[in-house]
C-alpha positions in Angstrom: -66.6 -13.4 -94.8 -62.6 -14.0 -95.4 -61.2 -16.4 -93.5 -57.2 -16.8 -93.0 -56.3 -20.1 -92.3 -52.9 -20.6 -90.7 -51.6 -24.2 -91.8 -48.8 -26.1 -90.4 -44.8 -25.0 -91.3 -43.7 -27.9 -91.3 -44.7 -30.3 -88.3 -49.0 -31.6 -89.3 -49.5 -32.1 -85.4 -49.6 -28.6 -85.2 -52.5 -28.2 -87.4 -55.5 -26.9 -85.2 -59.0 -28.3 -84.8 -60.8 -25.0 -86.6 -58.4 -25.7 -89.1 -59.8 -29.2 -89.9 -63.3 -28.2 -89.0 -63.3 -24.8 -91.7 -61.1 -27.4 -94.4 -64.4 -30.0 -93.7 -67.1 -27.0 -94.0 -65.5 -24.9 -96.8 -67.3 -24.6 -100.3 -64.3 -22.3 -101.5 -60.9 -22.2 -101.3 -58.3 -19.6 -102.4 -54.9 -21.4 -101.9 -51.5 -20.0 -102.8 -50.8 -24.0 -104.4 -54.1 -25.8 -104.9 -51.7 -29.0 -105.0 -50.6 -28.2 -101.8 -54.2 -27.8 -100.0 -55.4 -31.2 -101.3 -52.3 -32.8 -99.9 -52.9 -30.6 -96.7 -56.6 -32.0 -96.7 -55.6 -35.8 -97.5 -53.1 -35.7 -94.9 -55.7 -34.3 -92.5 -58.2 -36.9 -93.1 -60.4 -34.1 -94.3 -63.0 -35.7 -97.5 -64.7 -32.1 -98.0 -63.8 -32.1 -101.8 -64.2 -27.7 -102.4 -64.1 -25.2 -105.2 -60.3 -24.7 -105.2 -58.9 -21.2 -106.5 -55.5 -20.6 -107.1 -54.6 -17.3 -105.4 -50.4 -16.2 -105.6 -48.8 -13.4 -106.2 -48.8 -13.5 -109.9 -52.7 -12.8 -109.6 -53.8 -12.1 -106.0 -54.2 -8.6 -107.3 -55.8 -8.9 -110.0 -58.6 -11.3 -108.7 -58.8 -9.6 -105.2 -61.8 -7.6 -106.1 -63.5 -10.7 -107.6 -63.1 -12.8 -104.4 -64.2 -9.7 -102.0 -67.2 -10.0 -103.7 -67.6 -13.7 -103.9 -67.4 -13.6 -99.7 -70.2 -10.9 -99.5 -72.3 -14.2 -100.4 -70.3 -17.1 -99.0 -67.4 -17.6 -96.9 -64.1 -18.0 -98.3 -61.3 -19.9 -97.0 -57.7 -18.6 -97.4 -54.7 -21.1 -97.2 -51.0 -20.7 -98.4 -48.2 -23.2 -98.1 -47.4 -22.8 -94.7 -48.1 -20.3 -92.1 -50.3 -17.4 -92.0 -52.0 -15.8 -95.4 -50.2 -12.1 -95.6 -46.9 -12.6 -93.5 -44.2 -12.6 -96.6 -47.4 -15.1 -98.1 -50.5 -14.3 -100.8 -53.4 -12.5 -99.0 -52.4 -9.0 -98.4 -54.5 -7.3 -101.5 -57.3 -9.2 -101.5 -57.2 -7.9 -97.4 -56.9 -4.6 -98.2 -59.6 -5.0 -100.6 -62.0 -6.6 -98.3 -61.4 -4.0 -95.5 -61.7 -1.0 -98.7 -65.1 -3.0 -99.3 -66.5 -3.9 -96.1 -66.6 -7.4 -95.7 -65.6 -9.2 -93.0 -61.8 -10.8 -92.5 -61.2 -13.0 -89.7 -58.3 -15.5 -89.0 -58.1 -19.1 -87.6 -54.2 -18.6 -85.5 -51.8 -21.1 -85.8 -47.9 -21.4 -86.7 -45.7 -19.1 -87.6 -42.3 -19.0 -88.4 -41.8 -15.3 -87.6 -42.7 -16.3 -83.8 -41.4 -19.3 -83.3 -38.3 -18.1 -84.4 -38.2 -15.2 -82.2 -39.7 -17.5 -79.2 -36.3 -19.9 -79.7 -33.8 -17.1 -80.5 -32.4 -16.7 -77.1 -32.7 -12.9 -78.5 -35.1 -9.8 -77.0 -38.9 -10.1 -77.7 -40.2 -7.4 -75.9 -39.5 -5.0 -79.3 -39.5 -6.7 -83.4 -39.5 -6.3 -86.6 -40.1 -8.5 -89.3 -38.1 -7.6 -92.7 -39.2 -10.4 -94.8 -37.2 -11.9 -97.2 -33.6 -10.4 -97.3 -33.7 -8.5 -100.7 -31.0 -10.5 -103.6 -29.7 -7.1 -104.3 -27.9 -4.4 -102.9 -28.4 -6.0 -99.4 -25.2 -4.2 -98.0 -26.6 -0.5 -98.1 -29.9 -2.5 -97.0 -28.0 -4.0 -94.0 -26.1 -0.6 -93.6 -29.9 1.1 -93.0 -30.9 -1.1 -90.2 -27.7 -1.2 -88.8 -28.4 1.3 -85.9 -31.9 -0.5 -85.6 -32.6 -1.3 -82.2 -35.6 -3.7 -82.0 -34.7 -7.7 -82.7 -34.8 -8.1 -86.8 -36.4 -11.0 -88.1 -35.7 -12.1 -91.8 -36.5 -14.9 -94.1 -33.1 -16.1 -96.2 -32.7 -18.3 -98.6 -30.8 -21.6 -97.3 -28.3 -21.2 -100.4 -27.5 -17.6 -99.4 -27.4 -17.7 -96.0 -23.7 -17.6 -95.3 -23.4 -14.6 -97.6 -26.1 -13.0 -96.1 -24.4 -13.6 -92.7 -20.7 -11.9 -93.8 -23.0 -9.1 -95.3 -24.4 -8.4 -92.3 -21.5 -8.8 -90.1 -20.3 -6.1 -92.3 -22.5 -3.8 -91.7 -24.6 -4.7 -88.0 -20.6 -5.5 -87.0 -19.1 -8.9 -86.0 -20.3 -9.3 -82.7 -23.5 -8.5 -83.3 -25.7 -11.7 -81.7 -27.7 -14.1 -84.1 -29.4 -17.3 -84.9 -30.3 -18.9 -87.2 -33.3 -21.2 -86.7 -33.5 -24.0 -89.9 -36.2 -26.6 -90.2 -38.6 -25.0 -87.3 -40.9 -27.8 -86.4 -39.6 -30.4 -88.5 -37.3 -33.5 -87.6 -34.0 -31.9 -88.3 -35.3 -28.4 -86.6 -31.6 -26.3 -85.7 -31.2 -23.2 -83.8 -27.8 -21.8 -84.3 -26.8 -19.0 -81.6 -23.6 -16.7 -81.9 -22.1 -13.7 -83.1 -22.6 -12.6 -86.5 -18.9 -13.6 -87.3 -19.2 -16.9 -85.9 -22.6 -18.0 -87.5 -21.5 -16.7 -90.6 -18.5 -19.2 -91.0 -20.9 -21.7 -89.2 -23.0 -21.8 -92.8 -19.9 -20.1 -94.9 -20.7 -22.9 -97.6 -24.9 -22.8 -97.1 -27.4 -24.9 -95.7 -30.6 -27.0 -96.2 -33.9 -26.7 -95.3 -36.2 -23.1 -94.9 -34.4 -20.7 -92.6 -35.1 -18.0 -90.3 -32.6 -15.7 -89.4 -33.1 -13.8 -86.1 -30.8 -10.5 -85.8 -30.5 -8.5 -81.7 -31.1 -4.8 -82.0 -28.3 -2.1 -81.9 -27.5 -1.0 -78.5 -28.2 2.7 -77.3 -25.2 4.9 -78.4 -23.2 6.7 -75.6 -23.5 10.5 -77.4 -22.8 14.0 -76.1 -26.2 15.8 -76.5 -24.3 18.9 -77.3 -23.3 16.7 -80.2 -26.5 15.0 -80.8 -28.0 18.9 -81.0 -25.2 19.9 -83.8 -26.1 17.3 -85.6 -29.8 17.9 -85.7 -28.7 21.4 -86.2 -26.8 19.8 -89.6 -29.5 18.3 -90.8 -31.7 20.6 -90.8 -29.1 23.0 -92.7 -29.2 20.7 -95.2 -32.7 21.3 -95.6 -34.6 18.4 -93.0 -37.3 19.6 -90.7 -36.4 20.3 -87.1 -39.3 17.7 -86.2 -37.9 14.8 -88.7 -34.2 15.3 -87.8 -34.8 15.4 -84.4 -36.2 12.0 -84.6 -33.5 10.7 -86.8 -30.8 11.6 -84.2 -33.3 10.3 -81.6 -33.1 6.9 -83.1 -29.4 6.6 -83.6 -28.1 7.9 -80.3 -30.9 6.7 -78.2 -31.5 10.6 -76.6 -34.9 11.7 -76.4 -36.7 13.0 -79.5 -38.7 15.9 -77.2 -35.5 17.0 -75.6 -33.5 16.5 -78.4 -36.4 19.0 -80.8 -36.4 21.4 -78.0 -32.5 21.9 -77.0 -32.4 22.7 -80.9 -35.1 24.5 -81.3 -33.6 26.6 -78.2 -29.4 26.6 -79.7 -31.4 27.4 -83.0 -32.6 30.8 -81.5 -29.8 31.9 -79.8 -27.9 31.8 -82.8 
């Protein structure tokens, strides 16, 4: 079978014991850095000396089919840097592969930043979505998308961009929008940041050190008219949407409900 190891993301307490019992069993190992999993191992007090493969994203592809059926025979280990194999990390085609193929994937748990973040936030966790890492381009229509997203957003940001990213987003999500920014999760100088988009963003206006996590609250509902919400279904649709599709669209920025929103139109539609 495939076996996803999560590894520590930054604190090595946190490494679990089927961690150190699959590093001390393993015969292979695909690792996004094979530099890093022997210093992982070392630090762990693990001896096991395995096959080490490198597996990134400049070839996770193309040897995914080769290490699906490698694991038909033996199991294989998975490791990246830090955190789980798949989450904005190598691991997600040779995944797919194995699933396409049949062979077995499990996973050891362990950290992750996505969580932890979103555990510390001070910020809903009842509804998320991760975005990965924010794009380097063209993030203010990328911003203006989710603006009128209302689960929590959790991103990934460079510490050198950060405070851009922050104005960017003010921008768009508005500048009281609530944040934080959670740097060093784990680690000795671990930082949670809370406040308003505005604030934060001149908070880290000239950058920061150390990875970062940047945890974004969902829109609130929008107060609409649904006479006004149906009209603009209505628009859509005249601009060549389906009734279905548009009808969830305005759903999702006003807050009304999709059904009653699909079936007042469908109704002002007919009496037209």
């Amino acid at each position: 079978m495939i076996i996803l190891a999560a590894t520590p993301i930054g604190n090595l307490g946190d490494a679990s014991r089927r961690l150190v019992e699959a590093l001390e069993n393993a015969e292979t190992i695909a690792a996004e850095d094979t530099r890093t999993a022997i210093h992982l191992m070392r630090a762990l007090g693990v001896e096991n000396r395995p096959r080490l493969i490198p597996l990134h994203e400049h070839n996770e592809t193309a040897r995914a089919a080769e290490l699906v059926e490698a694991a038909r025979d033996s199991d294989l280990l998975v490791l990246t840097d830090a955190g789980m194999p798949t989450v904005s990390d190598p691991g997600f085609p040779l995944v797919a592969a194995a699933a396409e193929a049949g062979v077995t994937v499990t996973a050891l748990p362990g950290p992750s930043a996505v969580l932890t973040a979103l555990a510390v936030s001070g910020l809903p966790t009842d509804r998320f979505a991760f975005e990965g890492f924010v794009p380097r381009k063209g993030r203010a229509s990328y911003f203006d998308a989710l603006a009128t997203e209302r689960r929590t957003l959790v991103f990934f940001e460079s510490p050198n961009r950060i405070g851009d990213t922050l104005a960017e987003l003010a921008a768009s999500f508005g500048p009281d929008r609530r944040v934080a920014v959670c740097r060093e999760l784990t680690k000795l100088h671990e930082e949670v940041v809370r406040g308003t988009a505005a604030e934060v963003a001149e908070r880290f206006a000239d950058g920061a050190r150390g990875e970062i996590v940047l945890v974004v609250e969902g829109a609130g509902a929008v107060t609409t008219d649904p006479a006004d919400a149906v009209e603009r279904v209505l628009g859509l649709v005249a601009g060549g949407a389906r009734l279905k599709e548009a009808a969830a669209d305005v759903a999702a920025e006003t807050g009304l409900g999709r059904r009653d929103l699909y079936e007042a139109a469908l109704a002002a539609r007919r009496s037209r």
